[in-house]
N, C-alpha and C positions, 0 to 999 in steps of 0.2 A: 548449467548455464545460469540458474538465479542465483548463484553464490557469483560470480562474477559480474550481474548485473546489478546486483547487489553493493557491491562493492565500488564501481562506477555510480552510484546511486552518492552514497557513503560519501564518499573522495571528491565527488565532481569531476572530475579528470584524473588521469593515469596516466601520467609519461615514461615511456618504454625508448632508453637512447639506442640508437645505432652507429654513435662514436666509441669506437674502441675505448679513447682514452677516458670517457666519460661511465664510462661502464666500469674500467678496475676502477675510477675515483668512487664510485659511488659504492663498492664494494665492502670502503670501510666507515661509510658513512651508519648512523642509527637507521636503523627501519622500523617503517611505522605496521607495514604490513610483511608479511613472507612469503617470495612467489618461487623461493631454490627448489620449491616441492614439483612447480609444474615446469615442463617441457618448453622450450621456444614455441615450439611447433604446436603442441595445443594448446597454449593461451593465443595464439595467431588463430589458430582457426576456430578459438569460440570469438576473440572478435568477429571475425569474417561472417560468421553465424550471426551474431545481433546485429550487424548492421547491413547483412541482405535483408534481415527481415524489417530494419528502419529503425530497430530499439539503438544501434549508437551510433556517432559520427566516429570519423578515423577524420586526423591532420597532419599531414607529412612535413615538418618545417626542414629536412636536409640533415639534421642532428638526431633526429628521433621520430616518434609517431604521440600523437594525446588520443588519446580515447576517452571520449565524453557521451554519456546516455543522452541520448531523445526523449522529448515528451513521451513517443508511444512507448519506448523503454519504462520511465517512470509510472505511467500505464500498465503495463505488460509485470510488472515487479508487485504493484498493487494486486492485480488480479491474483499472484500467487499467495501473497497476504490475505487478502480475502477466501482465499481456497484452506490456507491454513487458521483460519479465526476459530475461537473458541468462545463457548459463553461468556460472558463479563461474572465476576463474582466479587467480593472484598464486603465492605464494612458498607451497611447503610447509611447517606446523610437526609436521610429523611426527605429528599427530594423526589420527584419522580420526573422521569426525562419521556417526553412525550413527543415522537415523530408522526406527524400527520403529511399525507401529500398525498396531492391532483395528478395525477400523469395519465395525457390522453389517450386514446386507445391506441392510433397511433403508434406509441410507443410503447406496447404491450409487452415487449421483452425485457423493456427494462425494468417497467411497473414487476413483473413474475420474478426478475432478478434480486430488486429491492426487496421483494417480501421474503425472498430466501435467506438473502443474509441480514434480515432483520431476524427474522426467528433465530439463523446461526446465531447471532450475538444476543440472544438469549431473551428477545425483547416477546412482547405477544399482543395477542392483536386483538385492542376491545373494538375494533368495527375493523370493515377490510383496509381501510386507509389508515387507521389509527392503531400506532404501537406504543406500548409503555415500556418504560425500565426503570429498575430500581437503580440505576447505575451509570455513570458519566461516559455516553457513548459518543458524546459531542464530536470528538475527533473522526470516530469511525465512520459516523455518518455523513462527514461535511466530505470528509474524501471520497465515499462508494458511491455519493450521487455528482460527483463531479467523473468519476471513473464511467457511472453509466449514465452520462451525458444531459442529465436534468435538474439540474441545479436550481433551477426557480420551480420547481415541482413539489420541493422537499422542505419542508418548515421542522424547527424541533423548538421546543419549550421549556421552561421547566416549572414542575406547579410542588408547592407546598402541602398539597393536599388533592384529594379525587375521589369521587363518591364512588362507594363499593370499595374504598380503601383494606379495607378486613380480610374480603379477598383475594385481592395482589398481595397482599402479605401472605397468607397461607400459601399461594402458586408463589410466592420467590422464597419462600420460609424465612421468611423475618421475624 
């Protein structure tokens, strides 16, 4: 199901015709992607899968069907991103990318959440709010705190320099 959703992710929409005649035309047309491998029948029923569960919309215009993901879909796609993330590594630019954030108790699972995949992505943590990295996480972070729903919680920085600098370098081995 995440190679499909995935791929609605990708495309934005997926139109699958139900005109005969539009179907051999498009047969000799270039394809961007190859679906000769899967069945009518189960690329229908992992739609029918994401969108009981609200990850896509289905639109019937009489000619075909479009299949386009949901917010919770582009959600639901993330969170398996994030289940597969791996440390950051590459080339130092001498920067250090510094995530600090407030999240009330309140919202304790998400707080336990963020610290998870802040360690996954390789970061560590000079106080319980405060992570470092040697590495441009920008991206991953603006997404996982909009994914676990605290977006004004999450602050990132970036400093030139941080005292006890000798030993983030030996913990990242630079």
């Amino acid at each position: 199901m995440g190679g499909f959703l995935k791929l609605l992710n990708d495309m934005g929409e997926v139109y699958f015709s139900t005109d005969r005649y539009q179907i051999w035309k498009n047969l000799h047309k270039p394809k961007i992607f190859d679906l000769e491998e899967y069945f009518p029948s189960v690329v229908k029923k992992q739609i029918d899968k994401l969108v009981k569960k609200g990850q896509a919309e289905v639109k019937n215009d009489g000619k075909g069907v479009r299949v386009k993901i949901t917010e919770k879909g582009k959600q639901e796609l993330f969170k398996h991103e994030l289940n597969n993330m791996v440390r950051k590594t590459g080339e130092w630019d001498g920067q250090w990318r510094v995530v600090f954030f407030d999240v009330e108790e309140i919202d304790r699972k998400s707080r336990d959440k963020l610290r998870f995949y802040l360690r996954k992505m390789g970061l560590i943590s000079l106080q319980r709010s405060v992570w470092v990295s040697p590495f441009d996480i920008t991206p991953e972070v603006k997404r996982l705190r909009e994914i676990l729903n605290i977006p004004y919680d999450v602050r990132m920085g970036v400093l030139s320099g941080i005292e006890y600098e000798g030993e983030l370098k030996k913990w990242f081995r630079l």
